[in-house]
ZAMARGU-4260 file (C-alpha; in steps of 0.2 Angstrom, whole numbers, plus 5000, padded with zeros to 4 digits):
<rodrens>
0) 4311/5298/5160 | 4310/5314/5173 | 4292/5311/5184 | 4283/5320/5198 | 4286/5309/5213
5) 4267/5309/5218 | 4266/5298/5205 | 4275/5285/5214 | 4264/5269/5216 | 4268/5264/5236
10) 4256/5249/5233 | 4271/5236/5236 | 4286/5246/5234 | 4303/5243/5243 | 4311/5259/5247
15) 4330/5258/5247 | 4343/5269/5254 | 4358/5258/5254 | 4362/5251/5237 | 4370/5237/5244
20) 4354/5228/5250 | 4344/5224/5236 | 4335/5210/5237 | 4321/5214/5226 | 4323/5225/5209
25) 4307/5227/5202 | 4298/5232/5216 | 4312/5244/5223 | 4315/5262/5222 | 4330/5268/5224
30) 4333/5284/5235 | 4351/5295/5230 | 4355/5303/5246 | 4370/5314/5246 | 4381/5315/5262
35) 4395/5323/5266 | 4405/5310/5261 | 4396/5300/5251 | 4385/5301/5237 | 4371/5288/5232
40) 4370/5293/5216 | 4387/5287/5213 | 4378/5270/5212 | 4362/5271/5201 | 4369/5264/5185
45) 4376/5250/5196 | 4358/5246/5201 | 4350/5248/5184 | 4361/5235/5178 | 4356/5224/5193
50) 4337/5227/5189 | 4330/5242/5197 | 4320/5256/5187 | 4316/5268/5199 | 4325/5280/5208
55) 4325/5297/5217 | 4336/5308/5213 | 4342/5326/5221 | 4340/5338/5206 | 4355/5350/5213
60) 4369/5336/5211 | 4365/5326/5195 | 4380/5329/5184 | 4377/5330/5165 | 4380/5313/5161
65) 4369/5306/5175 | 4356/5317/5169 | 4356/5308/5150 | 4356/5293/5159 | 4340/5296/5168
70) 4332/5302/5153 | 4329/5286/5145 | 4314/5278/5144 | 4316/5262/5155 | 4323/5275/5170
75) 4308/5280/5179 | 4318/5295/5189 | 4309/5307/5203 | 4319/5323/5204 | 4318/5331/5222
80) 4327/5345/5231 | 4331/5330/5243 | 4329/5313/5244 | 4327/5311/5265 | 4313/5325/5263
85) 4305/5317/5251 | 4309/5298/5261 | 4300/5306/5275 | 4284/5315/5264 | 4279/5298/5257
90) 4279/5292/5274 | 4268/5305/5281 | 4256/5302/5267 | 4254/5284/5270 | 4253/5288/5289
95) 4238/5298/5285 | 4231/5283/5273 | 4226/5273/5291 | 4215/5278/5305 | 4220/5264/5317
100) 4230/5266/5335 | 4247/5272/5334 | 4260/5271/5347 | 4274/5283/5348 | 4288/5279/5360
105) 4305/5288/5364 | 4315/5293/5379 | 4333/5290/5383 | 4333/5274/5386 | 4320/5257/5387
110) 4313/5262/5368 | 4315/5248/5358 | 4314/5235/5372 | 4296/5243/5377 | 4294/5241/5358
115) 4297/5223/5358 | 4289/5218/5374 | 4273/5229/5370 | 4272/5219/5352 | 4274/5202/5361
120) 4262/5207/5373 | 4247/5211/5359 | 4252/5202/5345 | 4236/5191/5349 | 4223/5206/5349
125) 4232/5215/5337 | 4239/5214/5320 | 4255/5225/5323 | 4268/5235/5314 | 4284/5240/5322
130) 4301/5246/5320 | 4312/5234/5315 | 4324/5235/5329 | 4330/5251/5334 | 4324/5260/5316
135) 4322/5278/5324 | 4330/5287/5315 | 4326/5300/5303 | 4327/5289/5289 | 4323/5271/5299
140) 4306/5282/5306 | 4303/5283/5285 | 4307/5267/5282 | 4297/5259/5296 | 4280/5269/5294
145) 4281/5264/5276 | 4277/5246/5281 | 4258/5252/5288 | 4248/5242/5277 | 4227/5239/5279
150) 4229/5221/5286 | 4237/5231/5301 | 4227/5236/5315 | 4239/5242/5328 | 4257/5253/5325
155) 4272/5254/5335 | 4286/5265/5332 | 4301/5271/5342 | 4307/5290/5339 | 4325/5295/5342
160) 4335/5311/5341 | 4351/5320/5346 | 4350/5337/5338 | 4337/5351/5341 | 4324/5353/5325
165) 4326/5334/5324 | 4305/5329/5331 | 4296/5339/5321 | 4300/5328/5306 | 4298/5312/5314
170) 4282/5316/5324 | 4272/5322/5306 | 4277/5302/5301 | 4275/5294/5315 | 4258/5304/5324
175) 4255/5293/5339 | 4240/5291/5345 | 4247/5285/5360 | 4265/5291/5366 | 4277/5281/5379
180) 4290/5292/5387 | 4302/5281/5395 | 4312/5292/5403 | 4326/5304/5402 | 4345/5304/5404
185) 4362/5309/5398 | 4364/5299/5380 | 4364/5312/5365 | 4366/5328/5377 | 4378/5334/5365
190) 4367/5345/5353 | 4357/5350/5370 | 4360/5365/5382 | 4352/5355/5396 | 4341/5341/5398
195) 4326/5351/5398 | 4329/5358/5381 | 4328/5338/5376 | 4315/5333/5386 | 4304/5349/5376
200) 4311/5342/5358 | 4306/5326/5361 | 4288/5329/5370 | 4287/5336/5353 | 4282/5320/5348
205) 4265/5319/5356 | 4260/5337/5351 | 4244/5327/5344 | 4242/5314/5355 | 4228/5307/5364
210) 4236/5300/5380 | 4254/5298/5386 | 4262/5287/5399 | 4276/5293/5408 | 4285/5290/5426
215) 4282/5305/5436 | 4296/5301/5445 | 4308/5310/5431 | 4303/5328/5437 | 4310/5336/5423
220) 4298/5327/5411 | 4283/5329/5423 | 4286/5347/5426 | 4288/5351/5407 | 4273/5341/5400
225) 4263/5352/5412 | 4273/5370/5406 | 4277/5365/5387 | 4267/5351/5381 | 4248/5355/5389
230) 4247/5370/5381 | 4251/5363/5364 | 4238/5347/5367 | 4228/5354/5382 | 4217/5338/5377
235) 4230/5325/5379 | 4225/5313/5392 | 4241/5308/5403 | 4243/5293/5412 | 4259/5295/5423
240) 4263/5281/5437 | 4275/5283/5449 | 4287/5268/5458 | 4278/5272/5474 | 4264/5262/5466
245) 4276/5247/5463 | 4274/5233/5478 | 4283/5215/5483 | 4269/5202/5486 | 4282/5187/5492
250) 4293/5183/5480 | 4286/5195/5465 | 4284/5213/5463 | 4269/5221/5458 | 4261/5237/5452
255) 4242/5242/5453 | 4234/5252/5439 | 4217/5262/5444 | 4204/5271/5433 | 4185/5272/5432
260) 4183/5263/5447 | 4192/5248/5443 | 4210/5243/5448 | 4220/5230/5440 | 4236/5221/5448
265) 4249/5214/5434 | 4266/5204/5440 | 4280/5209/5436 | 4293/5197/5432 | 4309/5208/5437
270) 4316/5214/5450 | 4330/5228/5440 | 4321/5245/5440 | 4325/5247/5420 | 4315/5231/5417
275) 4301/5236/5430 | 4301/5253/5424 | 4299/5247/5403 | 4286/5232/5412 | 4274/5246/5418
280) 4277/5255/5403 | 4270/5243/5394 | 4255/5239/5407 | 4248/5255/5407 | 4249/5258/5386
285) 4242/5240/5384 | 4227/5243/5396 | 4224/5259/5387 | 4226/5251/5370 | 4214/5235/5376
290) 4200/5247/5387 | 4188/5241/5377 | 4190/5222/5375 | 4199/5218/5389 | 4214/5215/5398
295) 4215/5197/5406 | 4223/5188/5395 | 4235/5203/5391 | 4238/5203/5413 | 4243/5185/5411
300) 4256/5185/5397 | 4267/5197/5410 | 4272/5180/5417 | 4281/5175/5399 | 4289/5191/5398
305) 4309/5188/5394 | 4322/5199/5394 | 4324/5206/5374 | 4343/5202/5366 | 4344/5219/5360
310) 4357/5218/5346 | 4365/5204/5333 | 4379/5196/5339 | 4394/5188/5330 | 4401/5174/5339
315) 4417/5162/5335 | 4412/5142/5333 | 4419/5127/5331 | 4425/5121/5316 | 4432/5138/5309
320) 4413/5144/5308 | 4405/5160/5314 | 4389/5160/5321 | 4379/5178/5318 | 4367/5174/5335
325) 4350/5182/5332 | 4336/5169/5342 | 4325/5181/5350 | 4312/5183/5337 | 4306/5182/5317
330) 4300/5194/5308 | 4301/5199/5290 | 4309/5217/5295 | 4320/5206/5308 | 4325/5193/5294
335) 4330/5208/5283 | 4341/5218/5296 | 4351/5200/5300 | 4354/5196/5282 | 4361/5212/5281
340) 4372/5211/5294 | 4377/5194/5286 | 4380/5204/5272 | 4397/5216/5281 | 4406/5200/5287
345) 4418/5186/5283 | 4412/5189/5264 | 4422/5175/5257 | 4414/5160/5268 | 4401/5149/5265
350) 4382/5157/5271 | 4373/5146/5279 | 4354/5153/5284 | 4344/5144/5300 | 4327/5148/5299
355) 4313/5146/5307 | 4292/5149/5303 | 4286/5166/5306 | 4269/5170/5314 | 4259/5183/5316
360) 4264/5190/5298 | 4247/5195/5294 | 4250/5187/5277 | 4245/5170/5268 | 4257/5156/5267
365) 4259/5161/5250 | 4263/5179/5251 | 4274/5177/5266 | 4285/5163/5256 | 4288/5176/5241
370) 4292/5191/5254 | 4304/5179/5263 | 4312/5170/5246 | 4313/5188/5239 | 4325/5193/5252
375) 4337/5177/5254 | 4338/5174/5235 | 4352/5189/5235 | 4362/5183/5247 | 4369/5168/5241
380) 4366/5157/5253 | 4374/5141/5251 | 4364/5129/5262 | 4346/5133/5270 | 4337/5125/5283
385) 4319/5128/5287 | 4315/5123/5305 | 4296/5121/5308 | 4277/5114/5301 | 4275/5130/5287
390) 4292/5128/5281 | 4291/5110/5281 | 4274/5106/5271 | 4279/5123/5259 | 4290/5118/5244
395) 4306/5133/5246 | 4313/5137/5230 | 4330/5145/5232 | 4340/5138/5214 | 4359/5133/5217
400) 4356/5132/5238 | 4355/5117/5247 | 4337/5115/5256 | 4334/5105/5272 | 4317/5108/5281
405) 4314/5100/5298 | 4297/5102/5308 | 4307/5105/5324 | 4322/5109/5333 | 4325/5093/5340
410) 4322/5085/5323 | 4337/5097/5315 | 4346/5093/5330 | 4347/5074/5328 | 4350/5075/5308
415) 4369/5077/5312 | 4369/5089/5297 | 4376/5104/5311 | 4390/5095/5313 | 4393/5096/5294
420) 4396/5114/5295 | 4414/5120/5291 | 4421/5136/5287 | 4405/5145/5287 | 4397/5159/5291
425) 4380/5156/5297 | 4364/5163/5303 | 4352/5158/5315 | 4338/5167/5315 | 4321/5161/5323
430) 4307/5165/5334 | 4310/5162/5353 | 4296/5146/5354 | 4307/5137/5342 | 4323/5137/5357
435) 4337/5138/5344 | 4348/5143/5357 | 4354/5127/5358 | 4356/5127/5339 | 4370/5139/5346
440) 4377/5132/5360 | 4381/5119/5349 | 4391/5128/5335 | 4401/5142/5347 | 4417/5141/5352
445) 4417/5139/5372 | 4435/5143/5379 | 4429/5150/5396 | 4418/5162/5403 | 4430/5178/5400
450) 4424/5187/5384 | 4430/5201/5374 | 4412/5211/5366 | 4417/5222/5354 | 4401/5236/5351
455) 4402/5237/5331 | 4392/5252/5331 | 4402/5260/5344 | 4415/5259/5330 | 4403/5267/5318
460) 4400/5282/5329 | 4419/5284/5333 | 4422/5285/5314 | 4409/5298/5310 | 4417/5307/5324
465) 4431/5308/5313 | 4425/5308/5296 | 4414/5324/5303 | 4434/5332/5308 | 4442/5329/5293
470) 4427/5334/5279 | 4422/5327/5263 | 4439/5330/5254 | 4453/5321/5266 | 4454/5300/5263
475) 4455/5292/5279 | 4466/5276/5280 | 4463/5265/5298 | 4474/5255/5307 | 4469/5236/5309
480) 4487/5231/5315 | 4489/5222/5327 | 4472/5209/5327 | 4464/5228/5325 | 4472/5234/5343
485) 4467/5217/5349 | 4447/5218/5343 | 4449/5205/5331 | 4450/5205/5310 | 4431/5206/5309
490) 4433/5225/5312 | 4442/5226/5297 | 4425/5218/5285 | 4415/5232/5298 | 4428/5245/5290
495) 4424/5242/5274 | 4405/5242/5274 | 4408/5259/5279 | 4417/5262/5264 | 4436/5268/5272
500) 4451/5272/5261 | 4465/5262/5264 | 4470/5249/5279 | 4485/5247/5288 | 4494/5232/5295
505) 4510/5227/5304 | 4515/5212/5295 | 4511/5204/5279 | 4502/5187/5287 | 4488/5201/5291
510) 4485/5206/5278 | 4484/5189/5271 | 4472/5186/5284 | 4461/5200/5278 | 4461/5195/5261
515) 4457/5178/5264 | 4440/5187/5274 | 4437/5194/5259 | 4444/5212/5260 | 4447/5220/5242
520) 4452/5239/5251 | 4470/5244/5249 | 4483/5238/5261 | 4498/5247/5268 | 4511/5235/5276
525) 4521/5243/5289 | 4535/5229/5292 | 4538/5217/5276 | 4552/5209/5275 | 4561/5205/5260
530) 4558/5187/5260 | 4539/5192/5260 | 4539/5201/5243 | 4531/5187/5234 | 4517/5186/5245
535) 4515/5204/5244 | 4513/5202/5226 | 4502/5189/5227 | 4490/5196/5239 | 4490/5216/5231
540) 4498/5220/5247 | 4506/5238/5247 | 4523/5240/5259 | 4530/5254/5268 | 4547/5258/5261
545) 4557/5267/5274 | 4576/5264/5267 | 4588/5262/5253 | 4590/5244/5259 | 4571/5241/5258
550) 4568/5250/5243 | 4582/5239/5233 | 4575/5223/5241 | 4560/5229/5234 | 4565/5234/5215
555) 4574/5217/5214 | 4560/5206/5220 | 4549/5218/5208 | 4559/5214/5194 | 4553/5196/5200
560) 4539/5193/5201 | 4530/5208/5192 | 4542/5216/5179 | 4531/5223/5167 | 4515/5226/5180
565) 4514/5245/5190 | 4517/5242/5209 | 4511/5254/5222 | 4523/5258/5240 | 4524/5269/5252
570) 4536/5281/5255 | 4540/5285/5274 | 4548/5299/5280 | 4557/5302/5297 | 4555/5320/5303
575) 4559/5316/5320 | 4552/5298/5328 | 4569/5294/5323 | 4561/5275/5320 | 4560/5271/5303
580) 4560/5281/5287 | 4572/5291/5276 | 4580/5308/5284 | 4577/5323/5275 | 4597/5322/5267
585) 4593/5308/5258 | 4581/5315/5248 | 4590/5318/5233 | 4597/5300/5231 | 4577/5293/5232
590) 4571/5306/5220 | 4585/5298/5207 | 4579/5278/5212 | 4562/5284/5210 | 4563/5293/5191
595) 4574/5279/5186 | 4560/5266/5190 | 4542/5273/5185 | 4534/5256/5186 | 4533/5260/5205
600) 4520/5271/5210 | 4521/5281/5223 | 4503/5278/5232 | 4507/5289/5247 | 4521/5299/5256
605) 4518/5299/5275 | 4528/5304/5292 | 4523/5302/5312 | 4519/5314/5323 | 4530/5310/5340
610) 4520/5319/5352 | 4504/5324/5345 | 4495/5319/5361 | 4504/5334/5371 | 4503/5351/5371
615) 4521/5353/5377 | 4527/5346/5361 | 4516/5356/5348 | 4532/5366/5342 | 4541/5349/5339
620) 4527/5344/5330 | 4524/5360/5316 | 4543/5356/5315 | 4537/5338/5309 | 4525/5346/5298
625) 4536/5359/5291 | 4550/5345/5287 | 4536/5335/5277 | 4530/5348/5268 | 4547/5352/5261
630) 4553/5333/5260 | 4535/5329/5252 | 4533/5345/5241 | 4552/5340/5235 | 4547/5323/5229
635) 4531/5326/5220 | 4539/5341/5212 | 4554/5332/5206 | 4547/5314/5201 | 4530/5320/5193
640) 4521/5308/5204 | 4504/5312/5212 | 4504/5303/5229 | 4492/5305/5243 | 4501/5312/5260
645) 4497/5309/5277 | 4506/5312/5293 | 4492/5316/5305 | 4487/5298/5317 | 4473/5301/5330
650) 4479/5316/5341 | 4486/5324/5327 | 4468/5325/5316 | 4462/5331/5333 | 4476/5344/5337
655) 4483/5349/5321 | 4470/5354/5308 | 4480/5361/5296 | 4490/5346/5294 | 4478/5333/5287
660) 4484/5334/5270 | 4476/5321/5258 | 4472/5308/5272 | 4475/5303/5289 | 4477/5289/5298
665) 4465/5284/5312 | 4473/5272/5327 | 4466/5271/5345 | 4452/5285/5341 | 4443/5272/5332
670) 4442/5260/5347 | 4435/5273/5361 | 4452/5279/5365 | 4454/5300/5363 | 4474/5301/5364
675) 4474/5320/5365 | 4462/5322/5381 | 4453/5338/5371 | 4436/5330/5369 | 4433/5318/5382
680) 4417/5309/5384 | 4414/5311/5363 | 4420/5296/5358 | 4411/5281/5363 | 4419/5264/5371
685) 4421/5249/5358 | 4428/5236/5368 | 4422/5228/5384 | 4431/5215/5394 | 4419/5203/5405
690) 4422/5190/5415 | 4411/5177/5430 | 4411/5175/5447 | 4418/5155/5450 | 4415/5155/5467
695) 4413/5164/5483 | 4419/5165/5501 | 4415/5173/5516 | 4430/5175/5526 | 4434/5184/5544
700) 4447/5199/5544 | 4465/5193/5547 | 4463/5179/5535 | 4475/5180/5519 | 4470/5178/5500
705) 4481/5173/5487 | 4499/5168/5483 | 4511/5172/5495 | 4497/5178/5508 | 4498/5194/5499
710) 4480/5198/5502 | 4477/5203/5520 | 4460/5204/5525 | 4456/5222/5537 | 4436/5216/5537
715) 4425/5200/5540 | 4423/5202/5520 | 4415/5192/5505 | 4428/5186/5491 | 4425/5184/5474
720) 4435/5171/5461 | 4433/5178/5445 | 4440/5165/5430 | 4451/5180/5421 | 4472/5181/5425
725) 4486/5187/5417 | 4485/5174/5404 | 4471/5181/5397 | 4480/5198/5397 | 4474/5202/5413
730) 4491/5212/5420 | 4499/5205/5434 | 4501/5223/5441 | 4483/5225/5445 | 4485/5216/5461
735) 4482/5219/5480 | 4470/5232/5475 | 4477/5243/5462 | 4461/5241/5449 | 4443/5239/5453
740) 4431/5228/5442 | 4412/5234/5441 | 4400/5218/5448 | 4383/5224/5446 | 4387/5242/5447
745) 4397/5241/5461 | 4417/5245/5460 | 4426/5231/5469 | 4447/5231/5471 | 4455/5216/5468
750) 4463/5205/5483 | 4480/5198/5483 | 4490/5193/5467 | 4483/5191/5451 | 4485/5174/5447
755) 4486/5162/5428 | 4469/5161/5425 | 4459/5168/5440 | 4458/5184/5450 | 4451/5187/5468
760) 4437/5203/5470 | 4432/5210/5488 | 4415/5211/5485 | 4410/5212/5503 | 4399/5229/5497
765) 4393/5221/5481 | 4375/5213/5480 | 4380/5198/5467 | 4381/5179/5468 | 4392/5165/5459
770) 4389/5167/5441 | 4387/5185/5441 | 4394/5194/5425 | 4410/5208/5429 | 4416/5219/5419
775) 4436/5219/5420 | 4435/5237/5407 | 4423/5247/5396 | 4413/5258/5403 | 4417/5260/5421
780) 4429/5257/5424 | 4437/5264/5409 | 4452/5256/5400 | 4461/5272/5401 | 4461/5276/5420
785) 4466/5258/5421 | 4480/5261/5411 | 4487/5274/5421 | 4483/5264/5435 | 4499/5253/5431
790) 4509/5266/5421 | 4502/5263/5402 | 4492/5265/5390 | 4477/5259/5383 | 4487/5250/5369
795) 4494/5239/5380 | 4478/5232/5387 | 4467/5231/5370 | 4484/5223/5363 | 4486/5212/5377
800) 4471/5203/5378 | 4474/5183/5375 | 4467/5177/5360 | 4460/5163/5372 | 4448/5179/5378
805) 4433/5173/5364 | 4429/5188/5356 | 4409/5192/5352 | 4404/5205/5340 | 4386/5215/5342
810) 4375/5226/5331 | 4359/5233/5337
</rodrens>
């Protein structure tokens, strides 16, 4: 049945927005948001038959039959023009339900780790609300607020944006009481004419405000609080500081805050200016926030203040498990957040959940048992262990898991039961007092101190980059060959959460791989050989057909294995790579194979584009294009079959528009790299290489470094070992200076010859020390200008990094 959505009961309710996280039916309401290229309404009958009764629904896109499906009695539907409006109305209405303090926060950079560290620095005079994470979006602003409740007494929410028009909305949800601006800087300029065009949208914010801290010291925000913001909230009290204020007292920095005659003197337990600049942040919002019971205690717990792990991280361990890394706090939002990311991985492996008691939950033992139960029992966890004195003494109830409780680490520890572990995927998730960091030192992989981080939502953004290039109605198939360009397999589970079209390998053991991690997308083969028919078979793997040899191989094994079952292939086209693929002549003869054998379906007809990337090519390339529209047209035309075509990769979606046909397919784009040089500074960088300084050495000029006293010192200078060579894919062509690695922000060449394993730096100009972090790429410098350092491409180096480089996956 069809009801006004005011009539929605908020008391309890679970708002969902992703219909692959539902952990609790009948309390959930389901929000249908339609995008550009996805719909959630495609999914409400899917979540009626998994429980849930309620959903919101855009009135402008229910099709006939969706419509009598919400007309029935047991459907509690609320029609809307559109569901984020709506998302975002209810959360304004319960923001107006609760008069205590509110906290606003944004700014380019520092927001959710002021966020956490302000939390951890009240949560004994307050009972807070937050963001989970970094939830500041337009929807994850509305799904946060929604959490207020009357057992709270103190909110803090982060606010972000990258669009003009984008505040307003989030400032009628969120309306601080108190607003943070950390600062300002260059992250999502790109729908901005300048920087004080953002720095207005986002001030915005505190248009209702009753005091704001902010560092003067960013004169763009400082100049246009006084031109734009005072006249909108000419009563707004602000509290700027400056780092003039900031002072070194021995070994110890720190900052004096003065008001009504009374100064106070907090330590700050950094010395980086982002963390002292988010430390003082915090000092002066929580004086404000405690002016009337004092700040003693709040002054002392500066000391405990540790830096925050700002994202989830997915590690290799022993044993064939993976360890999802998330030990800095727990919190039901928290809890949620990492379940989900549990969720997009290794979906084929055994879940194992490490927990530990939560506090400060506001709730009773009881109620915060059911919220926590509520959101595992979905996940299918196979084994659970409860770490601390709540979860110990509570009876958990998860039917068909395995349920161990311990009353502390060192108790778990002992058990030997994490040495059970095999072939699992498990979660460790508990609040920093409980140390489960060495829950996971135990259970990683440790190869050496080189890693290879690969930033998951890095890969998000790169891919709506091109989904926003290619619209609605083309498919987009990405390439995963290759150990996904050296990024490793788990980028391919990543791909499919995000709902792709079609994979692509090089050789059929990858896919295998992929489907024994639980991949059930479509799978192009580039390179099967006949001998690996069966397994393609076996494993509903599609191959690349490029000749009349292949194609025979194939019908034979077909014939095989599946005779009566339709088979899908791919048909590949040469038009002038003059690789692999049938020549426009032979058309003919593969229009008679095809008619005579129907049982093959044609699943796509595709070509490569030779020189995409250049504009000196383009006239090649529409000849390209021109020969697979005739080759393409021919075959449909004269076999009946209704393939998908594709013949545009990463330069080409870019460069040739008219081209991308049905679907294109997306290679080194996806991975940070723009091929065509046309929009540079866009995409975002996925992979980052880092490595440790072994050792140092101060040596006088004259001295040599290296194998064959190739490294000829021209300065008393200061060099670095670091524990990467060229058999961790480190080229051997980056020596004697030709490449630079970043140690602590500083560029620094290398010295002498690269060697097996290590690598000399000059970091005569560095400020660093032995077992400093450097990054080798990502970032600055840029895997591309290293490239071209050494005459190559970005290919090589992804694709060249050893597998003995551990890779680590993140989610923020």
């Amino acid at each position: 049945m069809f009801l006004n959505i005011h009539k929605l009961d908020g008391q309890g309710k679970v708002l969902l927005t992703d219909s692959r996280f539902l952990s609790d039916p009948e309390k959930s309401v389901f929000f249908a948001i339609k995008g550009t290229r996805h719909d959630g309404h495609r999914f409400i009958e899917d979540l009626f038959a998994a429980g849930l009764r309620e959903f919101v629904v855009e009135e402008n896109t229910l099709t006939a039959g969706l419509k009598a499906f919400l007309e029935k009695p047991e459907v509690r539907a609320y029609p809307v023009r559109s569901s984020i409006l709506a998302l975002q109305d209810l959360a304004a209405r319960k923001r107006e339900k609760y008069s205590y303090p509110v906290v606003g926060i944004t700014g380019s950079n520092g927001k959710t780790i002021v966020k956490e560290w302000l939390s951890s620095l009240l949560e004994k005079d307050f009972d807070v609300v937050k963001s989970p994470r970094s939830y500041n979006s337009q929807i994850g602003v509305a799904l946060s607020v929604w959490e207020m409740s009357s057992k709270n007494d103190l909110g803090i929410f982060e606010a972000g944006i990258s669009q003009p028009g984008e505040m307003q909305a989030l400032e009628r949800m969120i309306r601080p009481t108190l607003g943070i601006f950390t600062n300002i800087g260059s992250s999502h300029s790109e729908g901005f004419r300048d920087n004080r065009e953002k720095v207005r949208e986002k001030l915005l914010l505190f248009q209702r405000a009753e005091a704001l801290v902010y560092c003067r010291d960013y004169m763009e925000i400082e100049e246009e609080i006084r031109n734009f913001l005072l006249p909108l909230n000419p009563g707004i009290r602000l509290m700027g500081w400056s780092a003039s204020a900031i002072c070194r007292e021995g070994d110890k920095l720190c900052f004096e805050i003065s008001s009504e005659g009374v100064t106070e003197t907090f330590i700050l337990p950094f010395s980086d200016n982002a963390s002292v600049e988010n430390a003082v942040h915090c000092a002066c919002a929580g004086r404000y926030l405690l002016r009337h019971r004092g700040t003693e205690r709040f002054r002392e717990r500066f000391r405990f203040l540790k830096p925050v792990e700002m994202r989830l991280e997915l590690k290799e361990g022993r044993e064939g498990n993976y360890v999802i890394d998330d030990t800095y706090n727990n919190d039901l939002g928290g809890l949620k957040m990492a379940l989900n990311f549990m969720s997009q991985t290794h979906t084929k492996r055994d879940k194992v959940l490490i927990l530990s008691d939560m506090f400060q939950s506001g709730l009773s033992e009881q109620e915060l048992m059911a919220e926590m139960l509520n959101l595992i029992r979905p996940q299918k966890i196979k084994t659970f262990i409860g770490i601390g004195e709540n979860l110990a003494s509570f009876p958990v109830k998860l039917p068909g898991t395995g349920v161990k409780c311990f009353k502390t680490t060192g108790e778990f520890l002992k058990s030997g039961i994490l040495e059970s572990f095999r072939n699992s995927l498990i979660l460790v998730k508990g609040a920093r007092s409980f140390s489960f960091e060495h829950i996971v030192e135990k259970l990683v992989k440790r190869i050496h101190g080189t890693v290879l981080e690969i930033n998951l939502d890095a890969i998000t953004h790169n891919l709506n980059v091109y989904r926003g290039k290619i619209g609605p109605q083309t498919r987009l198939m990405v390439m995963v060959k290759a150990f996904a360009y050296g990024s490793g397999n788990e980028v391919a589970a990543w791909l499919q959460y995000h709902r792709v079209d079609y994979l692509t390998v090089a050789y059929p053991d990858e896919g295998v791989a992929l489907r024994q991690n639980g991949i059930t997308l479509p799978i192009m083969v580039m390179n099967a050989d006949p001998n690996s028919y069966s397994t393609l078979f076996e494993h509903r793997l599609e191959p690349e057909i490029y000749s009349f040899r292949v194609l025979e191989a194939y019908l034979k094994a077909k014939k095989l294995w599946r005779p009566e079952e339709v088979t899908r292939v791919h048909l590949k086209i040469d038009t002038g790579m003059h690789r692999l693929g049938f020549m426009e002549n032979e058309t003919g003869r593969l229009v008679e194979i095809l008619k005579e054998n129907p049982a093959v379906e044609v699943a796509t007809i595709f070509s490569h584009l030779v020189g995409a990337d250049a504009e000196e090519h383009n006239a090649f390339s529409r000849g390209q294009i021109a020969c697979f529209e005739r080759v393409s047209a021919r075959i449909i035309s004269e076999t009946g079959c209704t393939p998908l075509r594709h013949i545009c990769n990463t330069a080409g979606i870019t460069r040739f528009p008219e081209a991308r046909y049905d679907m294109v397919r997306l290679g080194i784009g996806l991975y940070g790299v723009e091929s065509s040089g046309l929009e540079t500074g866009v995409l975002e960088p996925v992979a980052t290489l880092k490595t440790t300084i072994s050792q140092i050495k101060q040596l006088p000029a004259g001295e040599t470094v290296g194998y064959s006293r190739s490294g000829v010192l021209e300065r008393n200078s200061r060099i670095a070992t670091i524990a990467i060579g060229y058999a961790d894919g480190y080229d051997r062509r980056f020596s004697k200076g030709n490449a630079v690695v970043n140690v602590n922000g500083t560029l620094c060449k290398t010295v002498g010859n690269i060697c097996m394993d290590m690598t000399m730096i000059d970091v005569t100009d560095a400020v660093c020390e032995e077992g400093d972090e450097v990054i080798v790429f990502g970032g600055k410098p840029g895997i591309a200008e290293l490239a071209a350092k050494i005459g190559t491409i970005p290919y090589e180096l992804l694709t060249g990094v050893s597998e003995r480089v551990k890779r680590v996956f993140y989610h923020a």
